[in-house]
N, C-alpha and C positions, 0 to 999 in steps of 0.2 A: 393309364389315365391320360386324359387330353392335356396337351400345354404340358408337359412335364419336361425337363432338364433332366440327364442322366449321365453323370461318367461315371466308365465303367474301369476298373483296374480289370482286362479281360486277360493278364497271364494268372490273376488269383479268383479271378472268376466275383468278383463284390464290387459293391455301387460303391465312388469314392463321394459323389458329391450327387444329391438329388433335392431340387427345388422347383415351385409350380410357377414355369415361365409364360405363359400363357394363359386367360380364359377360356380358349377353343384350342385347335388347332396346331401346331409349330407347323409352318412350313420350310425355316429354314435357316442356317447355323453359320458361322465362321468362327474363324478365331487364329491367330498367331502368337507363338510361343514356344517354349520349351524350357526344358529344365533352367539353364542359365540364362542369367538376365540378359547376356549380348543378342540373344535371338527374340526379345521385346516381351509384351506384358503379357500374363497370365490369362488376359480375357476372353472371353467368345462374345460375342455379339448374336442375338437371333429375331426371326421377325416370325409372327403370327397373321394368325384369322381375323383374332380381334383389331389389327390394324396397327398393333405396337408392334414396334425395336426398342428391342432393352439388350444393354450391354453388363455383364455377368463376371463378377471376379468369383470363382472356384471358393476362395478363402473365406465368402461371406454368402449371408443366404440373400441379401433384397438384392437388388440390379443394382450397378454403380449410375445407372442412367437407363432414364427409363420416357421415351417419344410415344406419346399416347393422341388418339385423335380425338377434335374436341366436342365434348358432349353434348356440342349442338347440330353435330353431323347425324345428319337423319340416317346415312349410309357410311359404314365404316369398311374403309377398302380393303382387302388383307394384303400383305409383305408377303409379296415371293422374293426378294431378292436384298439377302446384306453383303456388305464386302470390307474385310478387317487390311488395315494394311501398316506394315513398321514404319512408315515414315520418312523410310532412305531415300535419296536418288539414286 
């Protein structure tokens, strides 16, 4: 299905987290993280067709944030490109 969210636990083969991130499209994903919190937050970030970036905590199903374009744009651009990053120097 279009716009879909999917983690997958691929050593057990099942979906751990599925939610519809998009109206059309995903084009495309980031995210940093990992088990321990010193490696930063849980999130992924993604951008779509329909012109949104939404940023995504696993634990929850709506987007923590969600930049949508405004509905008086006759043309809605799509997001090729996000980029997540920890924050360090």
């Amino acid at each position: 299905m279009k716009g879909m969210l999917n983690i997958y636990d691929i050593e057990r083969g099942v979906s751990k987290y599925s939610v519809q991130a998009h109206a059309q499209m995903g084009n495309t994903i980031d995210g940093i993280g990992s088990k321990g919190a010193e490696f930063g937050a849980p999130e992924l970030v993604t951008g779509g067709a329909d012109g949104c970036v939404r940023v995504w905590d696993p634990r929850q199903q709506a987007p923590v944030v969600s930049l949508e374009p405004s509905e008086s744009e006759p043309i809605k651009p799509d997001c090729w490109s996000v980029a997540f990053g920890n924050g360090y120097n």
